[in-house]
ZAFI-21338 format. One line per field, with one value per atom (N, C-alpha, C): residue number from 1; z, x, y; residue in one letter; atom name. Coordinates in steps of 0.1 Angstrom, whole numbers. Example, Ala and Ser with C-alpha at 12.3 -4.5 7.8 and 13.67 -1.06 7.14 Angstrom:
<pts>
k: 1; 1; 1; 2; 2; 2
w: 78; 78; 78; 71; 71; 79
u: 132; 123; 132; 128; 137; 129
v: -57; -45; -33; -22; -11; 0
r: a; a; a; s; s; s
a: N; CA; C; N; CA; C
</pts>
This chain:
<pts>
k: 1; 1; 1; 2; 2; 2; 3; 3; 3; 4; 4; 4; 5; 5; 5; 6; 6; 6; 7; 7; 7; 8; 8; 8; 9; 9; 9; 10; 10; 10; 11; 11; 11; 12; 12; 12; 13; 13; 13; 14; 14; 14; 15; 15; 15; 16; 16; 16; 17; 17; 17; 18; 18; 18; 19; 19; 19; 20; 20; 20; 21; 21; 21; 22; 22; 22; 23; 23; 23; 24; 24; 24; 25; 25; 25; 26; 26; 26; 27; 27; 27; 28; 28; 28; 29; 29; 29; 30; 30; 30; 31; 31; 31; 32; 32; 32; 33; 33; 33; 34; 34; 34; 35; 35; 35; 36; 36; 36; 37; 37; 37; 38; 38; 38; 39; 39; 39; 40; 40; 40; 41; 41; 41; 42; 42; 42; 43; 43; 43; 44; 44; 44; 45; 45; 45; 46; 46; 46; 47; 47; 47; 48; 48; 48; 49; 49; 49; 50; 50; 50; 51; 51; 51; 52; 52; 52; 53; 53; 53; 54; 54; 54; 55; 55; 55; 56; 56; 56; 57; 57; 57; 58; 58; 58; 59; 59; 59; 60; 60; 60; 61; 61; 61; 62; 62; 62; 63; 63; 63; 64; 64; 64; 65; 65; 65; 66; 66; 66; 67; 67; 67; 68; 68; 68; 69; 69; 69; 70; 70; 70; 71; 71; 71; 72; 72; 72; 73; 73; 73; 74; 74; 74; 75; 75; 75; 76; 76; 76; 77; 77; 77; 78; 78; 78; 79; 79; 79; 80; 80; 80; 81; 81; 81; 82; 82; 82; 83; 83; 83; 84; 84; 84; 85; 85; 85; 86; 86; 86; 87; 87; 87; 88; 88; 88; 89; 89; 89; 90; 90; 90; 91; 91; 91; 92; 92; 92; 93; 93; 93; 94; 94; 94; 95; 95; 95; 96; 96; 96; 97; 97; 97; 98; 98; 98; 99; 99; 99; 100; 100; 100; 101; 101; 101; 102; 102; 102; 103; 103; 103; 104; 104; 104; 105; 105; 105
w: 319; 318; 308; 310; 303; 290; 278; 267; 263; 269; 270; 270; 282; 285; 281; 279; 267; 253; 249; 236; 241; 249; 254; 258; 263; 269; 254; 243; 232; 225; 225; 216; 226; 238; 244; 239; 237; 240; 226; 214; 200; 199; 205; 205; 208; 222; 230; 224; 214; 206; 194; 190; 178; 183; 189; 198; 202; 207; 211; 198; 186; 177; 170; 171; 170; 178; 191; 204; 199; 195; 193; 179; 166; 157; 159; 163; 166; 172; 179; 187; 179; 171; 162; 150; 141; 133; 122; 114; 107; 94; 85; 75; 65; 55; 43; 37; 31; 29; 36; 51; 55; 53; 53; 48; 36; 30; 8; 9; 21; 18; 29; 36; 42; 35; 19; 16; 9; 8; -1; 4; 18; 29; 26; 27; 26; 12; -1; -9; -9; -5; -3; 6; 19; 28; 17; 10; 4; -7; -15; -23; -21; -5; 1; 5; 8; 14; 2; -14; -26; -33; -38; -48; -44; -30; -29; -31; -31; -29; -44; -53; -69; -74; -69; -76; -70; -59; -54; -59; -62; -66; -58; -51; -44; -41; -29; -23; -34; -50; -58; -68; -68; -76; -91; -96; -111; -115; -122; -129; -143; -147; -160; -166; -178; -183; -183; -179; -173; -162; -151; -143; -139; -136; -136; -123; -116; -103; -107; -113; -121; -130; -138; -150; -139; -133; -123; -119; -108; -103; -112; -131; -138; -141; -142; -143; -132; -121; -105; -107; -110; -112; -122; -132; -147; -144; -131; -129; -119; -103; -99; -105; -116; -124; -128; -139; -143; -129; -124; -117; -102; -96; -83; -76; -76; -65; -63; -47; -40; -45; -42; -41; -56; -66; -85; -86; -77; -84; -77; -60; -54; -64; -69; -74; -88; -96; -107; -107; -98; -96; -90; -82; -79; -89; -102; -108; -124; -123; -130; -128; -113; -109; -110; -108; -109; -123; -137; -148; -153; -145; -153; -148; -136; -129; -138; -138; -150; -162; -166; -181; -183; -174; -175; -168; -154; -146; -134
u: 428; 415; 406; 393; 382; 382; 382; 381; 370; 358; 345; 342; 353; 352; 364; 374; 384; 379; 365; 360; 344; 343; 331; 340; 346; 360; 360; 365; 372; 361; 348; 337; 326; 330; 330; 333; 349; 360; 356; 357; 351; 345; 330; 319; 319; 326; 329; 338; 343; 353; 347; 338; 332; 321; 313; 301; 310; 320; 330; 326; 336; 332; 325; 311; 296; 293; 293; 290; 299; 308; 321; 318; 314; 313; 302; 289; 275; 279; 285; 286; 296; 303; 312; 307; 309; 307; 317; 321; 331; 330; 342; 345; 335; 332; 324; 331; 347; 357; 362; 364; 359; 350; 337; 323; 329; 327; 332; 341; 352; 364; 365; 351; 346; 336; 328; 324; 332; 342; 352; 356; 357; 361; 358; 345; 340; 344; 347; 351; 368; 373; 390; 392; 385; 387; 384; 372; 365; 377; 383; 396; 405; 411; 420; 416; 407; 402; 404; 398; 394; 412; 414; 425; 440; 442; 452; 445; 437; 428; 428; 421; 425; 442; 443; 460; 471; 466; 477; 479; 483; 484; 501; 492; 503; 519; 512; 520; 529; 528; 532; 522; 524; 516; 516; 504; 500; 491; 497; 486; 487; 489; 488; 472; 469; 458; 451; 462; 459; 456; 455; 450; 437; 428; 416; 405; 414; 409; 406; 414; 409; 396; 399; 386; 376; 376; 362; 357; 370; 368; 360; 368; 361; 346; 345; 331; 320; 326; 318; 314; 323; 325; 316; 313; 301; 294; 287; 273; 270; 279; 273; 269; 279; 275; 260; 259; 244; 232; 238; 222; 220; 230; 228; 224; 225; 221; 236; 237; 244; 242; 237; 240; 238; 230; 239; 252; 258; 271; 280; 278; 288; 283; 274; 272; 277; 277; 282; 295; 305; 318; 319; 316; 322; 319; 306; 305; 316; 317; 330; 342; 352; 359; 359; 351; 355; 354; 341; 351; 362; 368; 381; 389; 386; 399; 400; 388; 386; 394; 394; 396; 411; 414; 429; 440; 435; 443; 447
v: -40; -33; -41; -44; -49; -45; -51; -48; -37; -38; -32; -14; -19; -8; 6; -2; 9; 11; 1; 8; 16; 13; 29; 33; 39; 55; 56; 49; 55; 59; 48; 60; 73; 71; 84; 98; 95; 105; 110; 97; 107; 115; 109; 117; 129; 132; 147; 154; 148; 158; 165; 155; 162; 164; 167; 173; 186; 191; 200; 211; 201; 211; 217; 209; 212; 228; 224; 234; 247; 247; 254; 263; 258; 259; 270; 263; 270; 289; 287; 301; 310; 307; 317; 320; 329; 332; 330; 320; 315; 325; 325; 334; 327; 337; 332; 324; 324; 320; 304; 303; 295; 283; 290; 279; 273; 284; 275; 266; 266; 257; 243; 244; 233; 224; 230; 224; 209; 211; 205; 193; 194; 187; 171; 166; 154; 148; 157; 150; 150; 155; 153; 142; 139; 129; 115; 115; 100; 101; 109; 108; 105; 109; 102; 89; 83; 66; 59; 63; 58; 55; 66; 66; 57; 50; 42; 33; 26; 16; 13; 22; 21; 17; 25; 20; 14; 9; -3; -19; -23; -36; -41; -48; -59; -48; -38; -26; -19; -18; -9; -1; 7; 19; 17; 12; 6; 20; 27; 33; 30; 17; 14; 10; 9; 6; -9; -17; -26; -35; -19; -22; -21; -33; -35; -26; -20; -16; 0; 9; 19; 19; 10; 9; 6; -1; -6; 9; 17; 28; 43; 39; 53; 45; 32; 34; 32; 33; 32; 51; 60; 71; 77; 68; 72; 68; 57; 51; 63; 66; 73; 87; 94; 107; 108; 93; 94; 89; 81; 74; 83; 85; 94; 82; 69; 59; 54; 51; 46; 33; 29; 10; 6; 14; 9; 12; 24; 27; 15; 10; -2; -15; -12; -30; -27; -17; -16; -15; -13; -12; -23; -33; -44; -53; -52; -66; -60; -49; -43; -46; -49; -51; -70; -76; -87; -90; -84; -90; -86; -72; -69; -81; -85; -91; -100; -108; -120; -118; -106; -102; -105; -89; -86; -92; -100; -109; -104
r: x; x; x; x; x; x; x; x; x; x; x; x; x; x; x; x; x; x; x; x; x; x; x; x; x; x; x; x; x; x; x; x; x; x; x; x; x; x; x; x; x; x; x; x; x; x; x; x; x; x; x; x; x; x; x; x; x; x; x; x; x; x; x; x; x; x; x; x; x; x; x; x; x; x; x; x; x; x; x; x; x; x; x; x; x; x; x; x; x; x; x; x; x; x; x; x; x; x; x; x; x; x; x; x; x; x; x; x; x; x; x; x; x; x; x; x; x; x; x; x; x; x; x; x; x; x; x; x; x; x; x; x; x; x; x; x; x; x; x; x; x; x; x; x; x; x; x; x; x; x; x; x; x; x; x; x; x; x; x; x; x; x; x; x; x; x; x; x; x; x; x; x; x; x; x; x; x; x; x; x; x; x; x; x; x; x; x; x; x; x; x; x; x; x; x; x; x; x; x; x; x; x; x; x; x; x; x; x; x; x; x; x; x; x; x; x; x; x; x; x; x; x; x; x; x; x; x; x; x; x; x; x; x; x; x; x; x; x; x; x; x; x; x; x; x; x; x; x; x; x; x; x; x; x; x; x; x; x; x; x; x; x; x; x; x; x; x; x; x; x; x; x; x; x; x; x; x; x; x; x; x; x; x; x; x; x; x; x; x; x; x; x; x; x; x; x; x; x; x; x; x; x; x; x; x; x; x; x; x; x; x; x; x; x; x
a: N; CA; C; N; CA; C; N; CA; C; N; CA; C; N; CA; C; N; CA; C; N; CA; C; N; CA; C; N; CA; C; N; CA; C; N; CA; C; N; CA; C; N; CA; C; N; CA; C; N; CA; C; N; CA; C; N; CA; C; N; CA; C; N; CA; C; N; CA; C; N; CA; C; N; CA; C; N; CA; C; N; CA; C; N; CA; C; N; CA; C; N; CA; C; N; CA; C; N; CA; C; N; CA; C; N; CA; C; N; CA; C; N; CA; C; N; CA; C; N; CA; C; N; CA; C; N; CA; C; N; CA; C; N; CA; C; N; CA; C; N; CA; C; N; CA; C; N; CA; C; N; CA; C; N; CA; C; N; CA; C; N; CA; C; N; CA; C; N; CA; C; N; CA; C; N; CA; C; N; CA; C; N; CA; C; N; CA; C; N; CA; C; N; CA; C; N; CA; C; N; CA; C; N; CA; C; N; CA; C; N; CA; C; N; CA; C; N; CA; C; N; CA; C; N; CA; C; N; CA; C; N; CA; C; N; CA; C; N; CA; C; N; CA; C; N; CA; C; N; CA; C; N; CA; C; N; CA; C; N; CA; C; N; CA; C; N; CA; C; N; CA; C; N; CA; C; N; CA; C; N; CA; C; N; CA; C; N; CA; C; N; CA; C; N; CA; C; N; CA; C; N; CA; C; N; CA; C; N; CA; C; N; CA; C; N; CA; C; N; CA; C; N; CA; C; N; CA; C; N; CA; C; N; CA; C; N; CA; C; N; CA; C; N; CA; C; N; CA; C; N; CA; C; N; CA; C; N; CA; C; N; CA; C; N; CA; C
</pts>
């Protein structure tokens, strides 16, 4: 089968699934309880993508102070706090991460 065309079926099939839940979502009336604990959602997903990413070093779990990938990450974390800009906080955490790397090795 054409490569082409098993990645349009596959971003088809996404789209109809979450378009589903869209259509789905609209016509019910969800708990109040519910709502509040969807707000949460987007930051638990970006926590789960972020925090292995911070503390992996060469497939073992470094949460030491020496690790350069945390310090980058608390102050990617205090640029976006103060500034609310997306692209200071990735350029402030990547020119962070490469002098720790410099720094600490």
């Amino acid at each position: 089968m054409n490569v082409w065309l098993v990645m349009a079926l596959a971003g088809l099939l996404t789209y109809a699934i979450r378009l589903s839940f869209i259509a789905v979502l609209e016509k019910i009336a969800m708990p109040a309880w519910f709502r509040r604990a969807l707000r949460f959602v987007p930051a638990a997903v970006l926590s789960a993508i972020i925090v292995p990413g911070l503390i992996d070093r060469g497939g073992i779990m470094d949460f030491s102070v020496r690790n350069p990938q945390i310090w980058s990450g608390i102050i990617a974390i205090a640029v976006a706090w103060f500034s609310r800009n997306v692209l200071l906080t990735i350029a402030a955490g990547m020119a962070a991460l490469l002098v720790l790397q410099l720094l600490l090795g």
